[in-house]
C-alpha positions in Angstrom: 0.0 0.0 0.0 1.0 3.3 -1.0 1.0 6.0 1.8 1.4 9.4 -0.5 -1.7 7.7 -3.0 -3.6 7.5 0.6 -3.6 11.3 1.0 -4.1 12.1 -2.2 -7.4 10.3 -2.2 -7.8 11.9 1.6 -7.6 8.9 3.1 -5.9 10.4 5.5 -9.3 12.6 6.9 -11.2 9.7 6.7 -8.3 8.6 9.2 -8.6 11.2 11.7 -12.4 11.3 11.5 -11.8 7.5 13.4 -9.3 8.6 15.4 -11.6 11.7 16.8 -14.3 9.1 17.8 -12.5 7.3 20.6 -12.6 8.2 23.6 -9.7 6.5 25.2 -6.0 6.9 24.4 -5.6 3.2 23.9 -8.2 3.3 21.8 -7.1 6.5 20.0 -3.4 4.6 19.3 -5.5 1.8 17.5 -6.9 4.3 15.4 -3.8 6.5 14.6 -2.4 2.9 13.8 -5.2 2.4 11.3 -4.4 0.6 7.9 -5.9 -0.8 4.9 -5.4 -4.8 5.0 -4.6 -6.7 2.2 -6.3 -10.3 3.6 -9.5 -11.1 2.7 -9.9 -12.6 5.9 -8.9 -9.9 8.3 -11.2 -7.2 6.0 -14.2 -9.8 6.8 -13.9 -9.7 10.0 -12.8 -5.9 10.7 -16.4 -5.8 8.7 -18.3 -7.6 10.7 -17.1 -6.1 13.8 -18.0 -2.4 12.7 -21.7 -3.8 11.2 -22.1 -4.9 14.6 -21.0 -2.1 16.9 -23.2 0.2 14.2 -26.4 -2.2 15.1 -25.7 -1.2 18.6 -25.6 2.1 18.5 -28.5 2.1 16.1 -30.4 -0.4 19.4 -30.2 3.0 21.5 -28.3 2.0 24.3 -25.5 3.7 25.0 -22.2 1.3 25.3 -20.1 1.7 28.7 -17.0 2.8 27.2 -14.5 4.0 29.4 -12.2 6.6 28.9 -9.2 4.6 31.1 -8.4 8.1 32.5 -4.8 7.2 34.7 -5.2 3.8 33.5 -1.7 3.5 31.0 0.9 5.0 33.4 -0.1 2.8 36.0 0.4 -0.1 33.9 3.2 1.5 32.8 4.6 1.3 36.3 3.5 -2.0 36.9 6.4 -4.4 38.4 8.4 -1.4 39.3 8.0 -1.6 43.3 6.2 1.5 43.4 3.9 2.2 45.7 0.6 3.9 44.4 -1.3 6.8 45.9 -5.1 7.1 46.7 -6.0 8.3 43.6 -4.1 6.0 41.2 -5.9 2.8 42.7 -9.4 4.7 42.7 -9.0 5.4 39.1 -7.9 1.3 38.7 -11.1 0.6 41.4 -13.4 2.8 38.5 -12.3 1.2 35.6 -12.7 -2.0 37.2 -16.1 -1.2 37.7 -16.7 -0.1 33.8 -15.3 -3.4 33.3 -17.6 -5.2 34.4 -20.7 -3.1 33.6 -19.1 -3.8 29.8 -19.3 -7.5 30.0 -22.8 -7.5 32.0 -23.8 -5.1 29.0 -22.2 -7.3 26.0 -23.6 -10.6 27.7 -27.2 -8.9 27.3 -26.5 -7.8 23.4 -25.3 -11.5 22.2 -28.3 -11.3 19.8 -27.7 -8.2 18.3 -24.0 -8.3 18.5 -22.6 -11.9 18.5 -19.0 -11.2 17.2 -18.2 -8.5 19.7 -19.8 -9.5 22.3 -17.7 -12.6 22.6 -15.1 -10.3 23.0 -16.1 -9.5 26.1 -15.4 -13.2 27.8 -11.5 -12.1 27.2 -12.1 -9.2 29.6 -11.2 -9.8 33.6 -13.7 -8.3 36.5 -11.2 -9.1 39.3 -13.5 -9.3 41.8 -10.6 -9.8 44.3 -9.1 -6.3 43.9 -12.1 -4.7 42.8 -13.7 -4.7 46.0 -10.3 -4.6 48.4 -10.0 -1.1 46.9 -13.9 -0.2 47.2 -13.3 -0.9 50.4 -10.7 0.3 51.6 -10.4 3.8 49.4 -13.4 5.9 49.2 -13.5 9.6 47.2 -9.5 9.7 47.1 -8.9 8.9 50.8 -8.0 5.6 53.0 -11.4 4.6 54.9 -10.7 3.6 58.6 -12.5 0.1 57.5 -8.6 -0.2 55.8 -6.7 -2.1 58.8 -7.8 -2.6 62.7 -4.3 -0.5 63.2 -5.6 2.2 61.0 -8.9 2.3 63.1 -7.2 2.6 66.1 -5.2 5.2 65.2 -7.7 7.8 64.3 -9.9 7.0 67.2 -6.5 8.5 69.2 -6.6 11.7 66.8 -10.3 12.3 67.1 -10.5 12.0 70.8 -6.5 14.0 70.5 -8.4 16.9 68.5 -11.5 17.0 70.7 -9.4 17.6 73.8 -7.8 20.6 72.0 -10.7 22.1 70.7 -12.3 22.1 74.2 -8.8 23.9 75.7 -8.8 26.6 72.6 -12.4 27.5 73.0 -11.0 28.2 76.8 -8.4 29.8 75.2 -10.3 32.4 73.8 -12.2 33.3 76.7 -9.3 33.9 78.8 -7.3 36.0 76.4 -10.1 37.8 74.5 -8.9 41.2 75.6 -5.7 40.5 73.7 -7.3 39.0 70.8 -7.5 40.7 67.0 -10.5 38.2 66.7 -12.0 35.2 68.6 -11.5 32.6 65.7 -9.6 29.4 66.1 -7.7 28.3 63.1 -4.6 26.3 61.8 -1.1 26.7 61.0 1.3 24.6 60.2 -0.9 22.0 61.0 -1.3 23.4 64.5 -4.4 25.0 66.4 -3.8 29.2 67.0 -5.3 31.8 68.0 -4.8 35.7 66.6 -3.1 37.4 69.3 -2.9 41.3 68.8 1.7 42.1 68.4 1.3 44.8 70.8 -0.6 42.6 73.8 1.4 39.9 72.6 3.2 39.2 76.4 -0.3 38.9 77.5 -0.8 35.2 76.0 2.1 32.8 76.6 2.6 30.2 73.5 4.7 29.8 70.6 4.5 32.3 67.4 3.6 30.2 64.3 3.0 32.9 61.9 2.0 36.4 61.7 -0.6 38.5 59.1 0.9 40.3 56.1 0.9 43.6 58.0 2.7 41.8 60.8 0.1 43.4 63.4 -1.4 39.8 64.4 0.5 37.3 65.6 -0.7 33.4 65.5 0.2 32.0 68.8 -0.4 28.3 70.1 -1.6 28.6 73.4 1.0 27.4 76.0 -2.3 25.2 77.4 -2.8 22.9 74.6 0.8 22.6 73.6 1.7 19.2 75.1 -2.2 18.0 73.5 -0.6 19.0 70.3 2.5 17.1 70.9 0.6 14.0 71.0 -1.8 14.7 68.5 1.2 15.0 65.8 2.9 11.5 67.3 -0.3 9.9 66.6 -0.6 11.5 63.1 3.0 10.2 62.6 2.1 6.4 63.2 -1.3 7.5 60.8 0.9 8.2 58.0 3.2 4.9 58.2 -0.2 3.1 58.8 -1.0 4.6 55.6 2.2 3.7 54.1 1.6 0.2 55.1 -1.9 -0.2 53.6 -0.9 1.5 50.1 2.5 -0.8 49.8 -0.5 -3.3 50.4 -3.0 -2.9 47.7 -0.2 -2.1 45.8 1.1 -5.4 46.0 -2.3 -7.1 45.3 -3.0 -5.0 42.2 0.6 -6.1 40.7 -0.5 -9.4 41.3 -3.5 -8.8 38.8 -0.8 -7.2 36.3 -1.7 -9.6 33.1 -5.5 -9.9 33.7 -5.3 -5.4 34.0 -3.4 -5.3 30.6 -5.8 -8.1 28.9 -8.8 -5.7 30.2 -7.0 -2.4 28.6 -6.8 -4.4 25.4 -10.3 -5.6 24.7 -11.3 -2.0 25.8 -9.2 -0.4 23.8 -10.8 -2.7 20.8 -14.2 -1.6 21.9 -13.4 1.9 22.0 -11.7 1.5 18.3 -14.4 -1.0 16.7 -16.8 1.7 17.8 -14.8 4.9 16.9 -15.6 2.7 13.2 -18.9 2.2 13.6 -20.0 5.9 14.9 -17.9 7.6 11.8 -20.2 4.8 9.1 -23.2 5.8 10.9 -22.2 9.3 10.5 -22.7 8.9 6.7 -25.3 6.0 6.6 -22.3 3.5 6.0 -23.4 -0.3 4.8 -21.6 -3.3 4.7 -19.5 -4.3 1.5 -19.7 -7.6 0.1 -16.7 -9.2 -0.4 -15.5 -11.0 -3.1 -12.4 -13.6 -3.7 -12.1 -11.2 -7.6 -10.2 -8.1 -8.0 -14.1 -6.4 -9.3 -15.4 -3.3 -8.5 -19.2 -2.8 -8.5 -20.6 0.3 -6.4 -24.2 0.9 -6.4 -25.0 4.7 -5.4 -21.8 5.4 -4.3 -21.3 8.4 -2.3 -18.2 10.6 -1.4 -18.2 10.2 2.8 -16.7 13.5 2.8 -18.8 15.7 0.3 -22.2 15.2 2.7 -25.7 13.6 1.8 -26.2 16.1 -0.6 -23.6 14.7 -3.1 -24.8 12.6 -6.4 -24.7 8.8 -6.6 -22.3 7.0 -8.7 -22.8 3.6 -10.6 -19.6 2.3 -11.0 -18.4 -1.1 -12.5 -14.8 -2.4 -13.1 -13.5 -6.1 -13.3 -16.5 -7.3 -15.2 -16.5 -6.9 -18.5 -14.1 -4.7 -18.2 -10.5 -3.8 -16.1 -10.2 -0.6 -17.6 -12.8 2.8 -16.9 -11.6 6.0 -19.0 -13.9 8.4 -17.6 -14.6 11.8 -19.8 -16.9 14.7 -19.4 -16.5 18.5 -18.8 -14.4 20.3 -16.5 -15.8 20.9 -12.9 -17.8 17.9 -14.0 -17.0 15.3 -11.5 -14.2 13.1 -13.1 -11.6 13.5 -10.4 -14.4 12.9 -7.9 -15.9 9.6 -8.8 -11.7 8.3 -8.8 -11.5 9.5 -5.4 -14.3 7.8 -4.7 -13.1 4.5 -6.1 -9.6 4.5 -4.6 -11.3 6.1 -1.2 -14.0 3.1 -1.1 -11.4 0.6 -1.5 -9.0 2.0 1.1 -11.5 2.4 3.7 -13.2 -1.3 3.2 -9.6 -2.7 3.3 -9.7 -0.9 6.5 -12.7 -2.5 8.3 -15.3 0.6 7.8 -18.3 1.2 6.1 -19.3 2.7 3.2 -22.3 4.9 1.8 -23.5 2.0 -0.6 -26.5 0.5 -1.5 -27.3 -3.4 -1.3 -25.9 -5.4 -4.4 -22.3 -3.5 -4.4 -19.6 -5.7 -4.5 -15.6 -5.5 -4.3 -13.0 -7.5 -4.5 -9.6 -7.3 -2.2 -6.2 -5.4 -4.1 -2.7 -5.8 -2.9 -1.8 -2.0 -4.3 -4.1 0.9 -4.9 -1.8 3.9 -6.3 -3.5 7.3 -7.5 -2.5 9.4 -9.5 -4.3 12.9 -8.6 -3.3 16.4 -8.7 -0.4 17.8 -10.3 2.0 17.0 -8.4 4.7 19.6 -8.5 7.5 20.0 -5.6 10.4 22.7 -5.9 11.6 20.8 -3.1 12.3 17.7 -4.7 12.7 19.7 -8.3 9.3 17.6 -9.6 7.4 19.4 -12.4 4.1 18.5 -12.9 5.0 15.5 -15.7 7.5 14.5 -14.1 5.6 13.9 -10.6 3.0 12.0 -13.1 6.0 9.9 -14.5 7.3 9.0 -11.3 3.6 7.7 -9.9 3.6 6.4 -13.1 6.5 4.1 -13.4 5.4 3.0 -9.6 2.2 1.8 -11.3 4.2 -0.5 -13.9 6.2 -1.6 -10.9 3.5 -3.1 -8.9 0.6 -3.5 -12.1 -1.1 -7.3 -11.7 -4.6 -8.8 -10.7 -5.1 -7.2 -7.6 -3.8 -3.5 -8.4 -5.9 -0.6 -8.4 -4.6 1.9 -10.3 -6.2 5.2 -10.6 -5.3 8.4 -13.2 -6.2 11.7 -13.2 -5.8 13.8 -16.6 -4.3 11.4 -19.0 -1.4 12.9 -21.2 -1.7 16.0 -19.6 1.1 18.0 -18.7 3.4 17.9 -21.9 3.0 17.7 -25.4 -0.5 16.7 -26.4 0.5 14.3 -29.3 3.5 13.1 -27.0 1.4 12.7 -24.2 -1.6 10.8 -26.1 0.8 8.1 -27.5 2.4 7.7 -24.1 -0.8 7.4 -22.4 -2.1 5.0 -24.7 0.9 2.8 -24.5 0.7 3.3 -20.8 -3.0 1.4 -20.5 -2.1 -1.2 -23.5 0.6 -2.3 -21.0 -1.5 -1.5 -17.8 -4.3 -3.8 -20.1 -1.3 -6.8 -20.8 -0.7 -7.0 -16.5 -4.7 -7.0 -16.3 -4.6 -4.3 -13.4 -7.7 -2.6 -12.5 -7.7 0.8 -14.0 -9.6 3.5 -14.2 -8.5 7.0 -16.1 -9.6 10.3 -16.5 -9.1 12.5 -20.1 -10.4 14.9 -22.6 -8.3 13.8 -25.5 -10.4 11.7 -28.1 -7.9 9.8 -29.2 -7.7 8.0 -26.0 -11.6 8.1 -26.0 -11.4 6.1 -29.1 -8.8 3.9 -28.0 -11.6 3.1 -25.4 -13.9 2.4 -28.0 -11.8 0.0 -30.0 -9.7 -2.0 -27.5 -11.4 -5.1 -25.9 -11.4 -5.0 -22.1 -11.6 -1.3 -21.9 -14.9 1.1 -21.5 -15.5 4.2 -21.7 -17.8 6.6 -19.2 -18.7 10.2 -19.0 -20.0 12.6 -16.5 -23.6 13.7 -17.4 -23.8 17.5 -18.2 -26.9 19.4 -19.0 -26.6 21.5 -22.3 -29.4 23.7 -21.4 -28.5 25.1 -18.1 -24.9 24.3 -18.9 -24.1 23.2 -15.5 -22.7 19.1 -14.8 -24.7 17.0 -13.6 -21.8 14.9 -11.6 -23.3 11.5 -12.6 -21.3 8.8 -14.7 -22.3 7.8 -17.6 -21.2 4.2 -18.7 -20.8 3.0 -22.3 -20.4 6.7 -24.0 -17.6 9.2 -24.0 -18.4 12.3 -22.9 -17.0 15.9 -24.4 -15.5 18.5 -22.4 -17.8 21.7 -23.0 -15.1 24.1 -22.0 -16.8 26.6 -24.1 -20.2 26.4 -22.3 -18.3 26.4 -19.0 -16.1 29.1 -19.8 -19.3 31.5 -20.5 -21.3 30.1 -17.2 -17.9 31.5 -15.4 -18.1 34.4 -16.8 -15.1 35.0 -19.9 -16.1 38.4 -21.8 -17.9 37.0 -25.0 -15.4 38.6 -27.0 -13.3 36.0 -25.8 -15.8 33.3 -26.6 -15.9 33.9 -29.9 -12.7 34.5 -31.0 -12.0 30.9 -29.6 -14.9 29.8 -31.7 -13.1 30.7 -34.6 -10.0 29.7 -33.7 -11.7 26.4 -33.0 -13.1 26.3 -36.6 -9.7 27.2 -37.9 -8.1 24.0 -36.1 -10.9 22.1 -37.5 -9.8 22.7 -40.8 -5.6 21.9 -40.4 -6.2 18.8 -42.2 -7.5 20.7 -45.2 -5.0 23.5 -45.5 -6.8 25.2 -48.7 -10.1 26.3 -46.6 -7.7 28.7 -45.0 -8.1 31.3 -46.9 -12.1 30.9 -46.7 -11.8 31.3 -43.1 -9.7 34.4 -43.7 -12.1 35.7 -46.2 -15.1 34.3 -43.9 -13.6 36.2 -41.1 -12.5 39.7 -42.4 -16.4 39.7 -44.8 -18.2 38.8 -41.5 -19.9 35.3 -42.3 -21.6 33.6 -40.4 -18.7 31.6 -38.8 -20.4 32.2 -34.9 -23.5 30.4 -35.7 -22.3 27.8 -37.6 -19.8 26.6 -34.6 -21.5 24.5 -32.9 -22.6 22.8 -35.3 -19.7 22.4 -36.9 -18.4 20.8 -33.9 -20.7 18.6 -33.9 -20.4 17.4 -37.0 -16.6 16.9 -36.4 -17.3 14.7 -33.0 -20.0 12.7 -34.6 -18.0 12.0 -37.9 -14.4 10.9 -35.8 -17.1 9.1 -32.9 -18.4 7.2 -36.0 -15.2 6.7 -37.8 -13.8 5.2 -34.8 -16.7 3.2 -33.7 -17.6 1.7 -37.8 -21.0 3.1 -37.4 -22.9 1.2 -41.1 -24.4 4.7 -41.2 -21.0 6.4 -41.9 -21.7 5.5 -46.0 -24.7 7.0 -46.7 -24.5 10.8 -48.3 -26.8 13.2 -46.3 -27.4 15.0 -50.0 -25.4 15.2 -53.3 -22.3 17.2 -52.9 -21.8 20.3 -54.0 -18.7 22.2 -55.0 -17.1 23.7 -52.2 -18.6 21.6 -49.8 -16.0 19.9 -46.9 -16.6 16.4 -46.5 -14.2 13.8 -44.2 -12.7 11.1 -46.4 -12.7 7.9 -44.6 -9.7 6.2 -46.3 -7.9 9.2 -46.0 -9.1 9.9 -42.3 -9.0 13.7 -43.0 -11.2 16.5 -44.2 -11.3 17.6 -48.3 -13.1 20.0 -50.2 -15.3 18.8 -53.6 -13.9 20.4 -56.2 -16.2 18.1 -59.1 -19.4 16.7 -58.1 -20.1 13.1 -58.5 -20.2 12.1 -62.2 -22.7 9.0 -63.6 -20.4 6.9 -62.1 -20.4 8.3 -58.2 -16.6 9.5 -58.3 -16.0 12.5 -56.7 -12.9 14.8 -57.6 -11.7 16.2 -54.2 -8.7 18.2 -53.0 -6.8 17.7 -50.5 -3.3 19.3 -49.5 -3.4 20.9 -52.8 -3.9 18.0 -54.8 -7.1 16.9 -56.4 -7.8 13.2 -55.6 -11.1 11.3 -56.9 -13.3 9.2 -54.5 -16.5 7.1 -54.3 -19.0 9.2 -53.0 -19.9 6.3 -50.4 -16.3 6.3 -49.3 -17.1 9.9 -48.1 -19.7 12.3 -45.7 -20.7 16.2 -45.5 -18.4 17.9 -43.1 -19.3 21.4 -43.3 -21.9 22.8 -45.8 -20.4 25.5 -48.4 -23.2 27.5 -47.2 -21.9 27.3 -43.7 -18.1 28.2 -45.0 -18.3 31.3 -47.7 -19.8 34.2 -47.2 -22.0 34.2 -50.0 -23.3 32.3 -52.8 -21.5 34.3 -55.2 -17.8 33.7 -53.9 -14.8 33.0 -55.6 -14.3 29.2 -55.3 -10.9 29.8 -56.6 -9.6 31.3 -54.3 -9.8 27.9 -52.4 -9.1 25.6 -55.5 -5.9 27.2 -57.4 -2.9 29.0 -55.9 -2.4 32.7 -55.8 -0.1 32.7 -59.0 -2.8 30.6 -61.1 -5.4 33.4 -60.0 -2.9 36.3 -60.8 -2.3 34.3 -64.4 -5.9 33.9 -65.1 -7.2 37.0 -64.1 -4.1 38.4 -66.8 -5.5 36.1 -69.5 -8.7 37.9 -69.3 -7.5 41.2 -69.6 -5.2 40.5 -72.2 -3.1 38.3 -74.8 0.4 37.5 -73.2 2.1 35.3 -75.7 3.8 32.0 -73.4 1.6 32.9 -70.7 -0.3 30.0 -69.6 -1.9 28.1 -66.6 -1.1 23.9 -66.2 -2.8 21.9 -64.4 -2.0 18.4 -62.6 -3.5 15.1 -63.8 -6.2 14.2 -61.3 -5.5 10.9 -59.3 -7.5 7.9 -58.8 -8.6 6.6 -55.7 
């Protein structure tokens, strides 16, 4: 599995949207661990586990998860000789508790949750230790129920603090003249009394503080000072009692040291296999059906991270099929739906669910490797091609059965022509290692390679003409076209703009039939009717190189009888001509092409473009686009004049 194709098919949110789900770090490390498998076996089973944990949260009880607060570094500590404090064995005492309410509350969900639930039998309750520390630490403090020592020992300090709480309240009676206040308090963990500085000789007793302004003076009473000797010796033997009774339950949990860490493992599983389940319910998540075949069949897929309001895909590979070349407009969803593949994959692989319907189907791949964005790093001195050659060559690298491979913007990046042959070379080899493949591209001479090559099918996006805006939904069996034009105008380009590239459009229409040049010119500087015709003309040239491709039995049959001037595509040729000699009895056609005038069956040829749709008038000079400059120059001298010598040959016309 490749770790940079994982974010670029944000594998990596999906990832942290698990992770933010637990609610336990144990259970939080499982998730940060979290990756694809590539064993059908272990996917089944991660599956199972979140379909279950998803039925229980959809049965409305809420499952005891605990959050193990305090849990980890006293493990960590476990076998160490430490002694633990008050607080640490509470927490343990707690999550003993949680414990067992977990496997009370599994045991009653075996029919809901079979799987899981026997996951629970794994976990200890260790009644043993569980209730020495409920009873012998409650609300972070040692209960005198701890030890018979302990007990007597704080009897000694009650009756110790009685005695000098009788000789204090005494106290303040017999020295209330000197007093700043009649308030008995503490410090230094001895009883006082505020004693104003100036009357200070009045009360005998040791100073054991004094206020911030230094006028009162806490003073210990010299009465109770031999009560408070002997309260702080029996406070003494408290706190080694203490000591004593810690180093004790101490001892007893490290005796439960294996059956603690088993119980921080199955809840960490819990907390994990739920963290799954809670994301998949987040997006109404179902259950993938596994197969033992690399295939690919989604049934109103949707993107987990573009929300419920997101189209549903149809999407088939393995079949019929191991290659997808998806085509359609800009903006129009292509880079989405291979997200969506590679993302639907990853996250099966990884145990979760996945906004399907019932009847999708996928098989198990060893590699999934995307290639999606451009790419570029001035880090690592990577140009947008050659990032796509280096994901590229990974791809041939690990290409086979159960590879995944997806690309983003065929041929894109360098020369066009360069790029197209490389491309297709790229998926005749991808096509030889029968790896799963699916492509996106606006070139149409990978569309047609699509069309022609067995094991290879073409989709597009769905894009409303009339409002001009994609519809995001794949198409299969048809290439699609990339309507920059119409997108370009629904974002606003100045129509200006527009239709000079409409032109220019019709202009590289016509490279293949150099001599209509100068019609355009003419067309263009008499102001014909070049914008309306554009679209259609477009058309035309789609449909004609669609049906060329495809061997469509219509291609043969003549809309009408050509006309002089007319363009027409000749099929043996597999470029565009002009008539320059209707058909004769016989059906030949004289045509010219690159200058030369060829003759053709008129079967073996279709209207391209109109001559009404390409001159500006009925009454233009066709010779402009039949003879050179210097034959026109010539003739139009021969019919001013006599020029002896002066004369005008013409070639032989070739046979088809």
């Amino acid at each position: 599995m490749n770790h940079a194709s994982w974010k670029r098919l944000e594998f990596d949110k999906v990832k942290e949207a698990v992770v933010s789900n637990t609610v336990s770090p144990a259970g939080r490390l499982l998730a940060e661990r979290l990756e694809p498998s590539t064993k059908l076996r272990q996917v089944a089973a991660w599956l199972e586990e979140t379909e279950e944990a998803a039925h229980l949260l959809a049965s409305g009880a809420s499952i005891p998860l605990s959050a193990m607060e305090g849990i980890e570094p006293f493990l960590a500590l476990l076998g160490k000789g430490r002694i633990y404090n008050e607080q640490e064995l509470e927490q343990v005492s707690v999550w003993l508790t949680s414990v067992v309410q977990m496997k009370r509350y599994m045991n009653s969900k075996r029919n809901i949750a079979p799987t899981i639930a026997a996951y629970a039998e794994s976990m200890y309750d260790c009644p043993e230790l569980r209730e020495e520390l409920s009873r012998c630490i409650r609300y972070g403090l040692i209960t005198d129920q701890a030890s018979a020592d302990l007990a007597y020992i704080r009897r000694h300090i009650y009756a110790s603090e009685d005695k000098i709480q009788k000789k204090m309240e005494h106290a303040l009676s017999k020295y209330r003249p000197s007093l700043q206040e009649p308030v008995i308090s503490k410090r230094r963990d001895r009883f006082v009394i505020a004693v104003k500085r100036e009357l200070r000789k009045q009360v005998p007793g040791t100073v054991w503080d004094e206020s911030a302004s230094g006028q009162t003076l806490f003073v210990e009473p010299l009465d109770v000072a031999e009560l408070q000797a002997e309260l702080q010796q029996w406070k003494a033997v408290e706190e080694r009692e203490r000591t004593v009774i810690l180093a004790r339950l101490s001892e007893l949990a490290e005796s439960f040291s294996y059956e603690l860490l088993r119980n921080v493992e199955a809840m960490a599983a819990f907390d994990f296999i739920t963290a799954r389940a809670k994301l998949s319910r987040s997006y109404d998540g179902q259950k993938m059906t596994l197969s033992e075949q690399p295939v690919i069949r989604f049934i109103n897929a949707r993107h987990p991270l573009l929300g419920q309001n997101s189209v549903p895909l149809q999407i088939e590979l393995g079949y019929d099929w191991r290659q997808l070349i998806i085509t359609g407009p800009n903006t129009g969803g292509k880079t989405a739906t291979l997200k969506t593949i590679g993302l639907f994959v990853l996250m099966v692989q990884s145990g979760l669910l996945v906004p399907v319907e019932k009847g999708s189907e996928m098989g198990v791949f060893q590699h999934v490797l995307a290639d999606v964005g451009d790419g570029q790093s001035l880090e690592q001195s990577l140009s947008t091609f050659s990032s796509h050659i280096t994901v590229l060559r990974e791809m041939l690298q690990v290409a086979g059965p159960r590879a995944l491979l997806l690309l983003d913007e065929l041929a894109a990046g360098t020369d066009p022509s360069e790029g197209i042959a490389l491309s297709i070379a790229l998926l005749e080899q991808l096509l030889k290692k029968e790896a799963l493949t699916a492509a996106t591209t606006h070139f149409n001479e990978i569309k047609a390679f699509a069309t022609r090559t067995h094991g290879c099918q073409n989709g597009r996006m769905a894009f409303d003409a009339e409002t001009l805006k994609p519809l995001y939904r794949l198409e299969m069996g048809e290439a699609g076209d990339s309507h920059a034009f119409a997108i370009a105008r629904r974002f606003g380009l100045p129509e200006e703009v527009m239709q000079r590239a409409e032109q220019l459009l019709i202009r590289k229409e016509a490279i293949l039939s150099p001599e209509l040049a100068n019609a355009f010119n003419d067309c263009e500087q008499g102001g014909g009717n070049l914008e309306s015709s554009t679209t259609e003309t477009t058309k035309r040239s789609n449909a004609v190189k669609s049906n060329a491709a495809t061997g469509d039995p219509q291609i043969n049959k003549p809309v009408r009888a050509f006309e002089k001037g007319d363009a027409v595509w000749i099929y043996p040729l597999r470029r565009m001509g002009v008539v320059f000699q209707p058909a004769d009895e016989r059906g030949n056609v004289i045509v010219q092409v690159q200058g030369q005038k060829l003759s053709f069956k008129h079967k073996r040829m279709r209207l391209y473009i109109a001559k009404t749709e390409l001159y500006p008038g009925e009454d233009y000079d066709l010779d402009i686009v039949f003879e050179s400059k210097e034959n026109r120059k010539t003739r139009k001298l021969m019919n001013r004049k006599y020029v002896e010598g002066l004369m005008i040959e013409t070639p032989a016309e070739n046979q088809e």
